[in-house]
Steps between C-alpha positions, in 0.01 A plus 500: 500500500510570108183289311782249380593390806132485638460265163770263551452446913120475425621234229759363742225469797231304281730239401534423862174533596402293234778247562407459877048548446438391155342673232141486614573536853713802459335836569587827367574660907716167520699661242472860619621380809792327427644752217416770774268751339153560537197263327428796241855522392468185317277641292667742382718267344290124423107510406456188713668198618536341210663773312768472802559149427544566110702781588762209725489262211617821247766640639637210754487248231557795225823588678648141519375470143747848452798376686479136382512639086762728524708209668436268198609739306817513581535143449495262206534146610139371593656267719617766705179710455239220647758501789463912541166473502475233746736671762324784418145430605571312792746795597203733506289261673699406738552905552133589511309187685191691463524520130499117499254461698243680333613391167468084609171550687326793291599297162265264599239729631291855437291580258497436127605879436807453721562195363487577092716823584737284714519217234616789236707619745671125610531414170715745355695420822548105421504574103875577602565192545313333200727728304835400643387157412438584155842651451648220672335246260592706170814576640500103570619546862150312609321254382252510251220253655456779786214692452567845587144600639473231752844471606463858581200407740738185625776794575264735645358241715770400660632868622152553625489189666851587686381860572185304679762310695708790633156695607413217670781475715525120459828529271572848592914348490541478120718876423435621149812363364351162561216515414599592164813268449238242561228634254744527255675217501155298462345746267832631232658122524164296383410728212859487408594332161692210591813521274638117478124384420467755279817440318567280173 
């Protein structure tokens, strides 16, 4: 198997293992184990288990960072870009449960390394949407009264809050396409400018 692949199923196995055990309770033959190789393959690739987890945050998040940019930039309406994003996220979410699961439970947990790295990480990930705010207010598609940097967490919220949901099996029902109808309309509708009351 060529070192890449070793790297990515290594990556792949952690985030389940860490989805399913936890941060703390995961072990490094837990991971071994599940991406197949032996214990001291992992370290040829991570120092430790933290550098594993850093490593999931980079390029799993650092991927949909990727594909979600060179989607906005192929469109100009910010309407239509909060909406891409949105479909977007849940979309890979919905794809990779594990993903979600370690982002909603080890966003709230580790250690204060983990979680400064992860912060930079997150918020260059959310910042996407403060921006498409921004250009929606000076393009005056939004409303200026929103604040772009906590609507962004308001936004964010939400799509990790659904993401919880489908992991949870309670509301496992709701496609994609719903989902995200629903988001939207809720979300692109209230910081909308309303025309007539903004009219002479």
């Amino acid at each position: 198997m060529k070192a890449v692949d070793k790297h990515a199923k290594i990556i792949a196995a952690a985030t389940k293992v860490f989805a399913k055990k936890g941060f703390f309770n995961a072990r490094i033959s837990d991971i071994a184990k599940e991406a197949k190789v032996a214990d001291g393959t992992i370290y040829l690739y991570f120092n430790n288990k933290i550098d594993i987890l850093l490593s999931v945050f980079e390029e799993e998040i650092g991927a949909i960072i990727t594909h979600t940019r060179k989607l906005l930039d192929e469109e100009q309406d910010p309407r239509k870009k909060l909406e891409i994003f949105i479909v977007k996220h849940l979309t890979a979410m919905k794809k990779n449960k594990y993903l979600a699961e370690v982002i909603q439970i080890e966003l709230r947990q580790t250690t204060k390394l983990v979680k400064e790295y992860r912060n930079s990480k997150f918020n260059e990930y959310i910042n996407i949407i403060a921006e498409i705010i921004e250009q929606g207010q000076k393009q005056e598609f939004f409303r200026q009264d929103i604040m772009p940097n906590l609507a962004k967490r308001t936004i964010f919220g939400a799509l990790d809050e659904v993401s919880r949901v489908w992991n949870t099996s309670l509301e496992t029902h709701y496609s994609v396409d719903e989902a995200s109808c629903q988001i939207i309309k809720l979300f692109v509708s209230g910081i909308l400018i309303d025309v007539e009351s903004s009219s002479p």
